[in-house]
Phi, psi and omega in degrees: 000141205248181182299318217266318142233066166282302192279007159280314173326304215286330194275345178250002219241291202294294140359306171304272200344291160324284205307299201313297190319281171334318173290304195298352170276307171303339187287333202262002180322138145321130173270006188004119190232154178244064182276166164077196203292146163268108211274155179216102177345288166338307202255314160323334186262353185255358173290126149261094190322162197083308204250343186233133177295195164251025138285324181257317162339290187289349170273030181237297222243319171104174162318126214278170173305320194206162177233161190283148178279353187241347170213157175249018141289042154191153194266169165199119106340079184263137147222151175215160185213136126175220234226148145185169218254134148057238187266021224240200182292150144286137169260145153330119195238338209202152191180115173215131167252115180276082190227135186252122187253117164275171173246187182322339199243354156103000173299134138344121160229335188207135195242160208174136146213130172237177204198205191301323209314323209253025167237155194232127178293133191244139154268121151327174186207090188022226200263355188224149168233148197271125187264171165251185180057195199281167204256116188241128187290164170310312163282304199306307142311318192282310181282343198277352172287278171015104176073008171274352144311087162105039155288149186292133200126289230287148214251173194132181194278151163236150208258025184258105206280356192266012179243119149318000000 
């Protein structure tokens, strides 16, 4: 093998490497994600109880994320925001839940925003989930009923009226 090609070798070598190195970086990138209403400070700050309706809310804000359930007195404004790594869960970064309550006549009375401080992480609690009472296998449910009807003992009603 001669210098020139050992040092294409050595150039092509070098080459992988860079593209590989590179792919393996790009894998570790930051995601960014956006869900729910898009907020725009300006126009959120201009809702006032008193001065605004749910006409000018919805021309101010547009239609809310969600409405209350049981009455359609009150709006609700969801925005998130967040952040994750590769393959890995999104975390949450940001958060403003927005909520506007009318009265009967459709006036404004009260504007509320919370943000992360009120979400909460929940963790699973592994592959089972916990019950109360016996802990019984999969045949053992399936199979376990099998001759306890009407078996002697067994307690329940009977439609036969001549037994005391």
């Amino acid at each position: 093998m001669n210098s020139q090609t050992a040092g294409t070798l050595k150039a092509r070598l070098t080459l992988v490497g860079l593209v590989a190195g590179s792919l393996a970086l790009a894998g570790c990138s930051q995601v960014r994600g956006h869900q729910g209403y898009i907020v725009d400070p300006v126009l959120t700050s201009a809702i006032q109880p008193g001065v605004d309706n749910r006409q000018s809310v919805e021309a101010t804000l547009g239609r809310p994320t969600f409405a209350g359930q049981f009455e359609d007195r009150v709006w609700y404004y969801v925005s998130r925001d967040t952040r994750q790594y590769a393959f890995n869960s999104p975390r949450p970064k940001d958060q403003l839940v927005m909520r506007v309550q009318f009265d009967e006549a459709g006036n404004v009375t009260s504007v509320d925003r919370t943000g992360l401080e009120l979400a909460v992480n929940i963790t699973p609690d592994g592959d089972t989930t916990p019950t109360l009472g016996r802990e019984r296998s999969f045949f053992q449910e399936l199979f376990g009923n099998i001759g306890a009807v009407g078996a002697p003992g067994a307690t329940g009603q009977s439609n036969d009226r001549t037994r005391p």
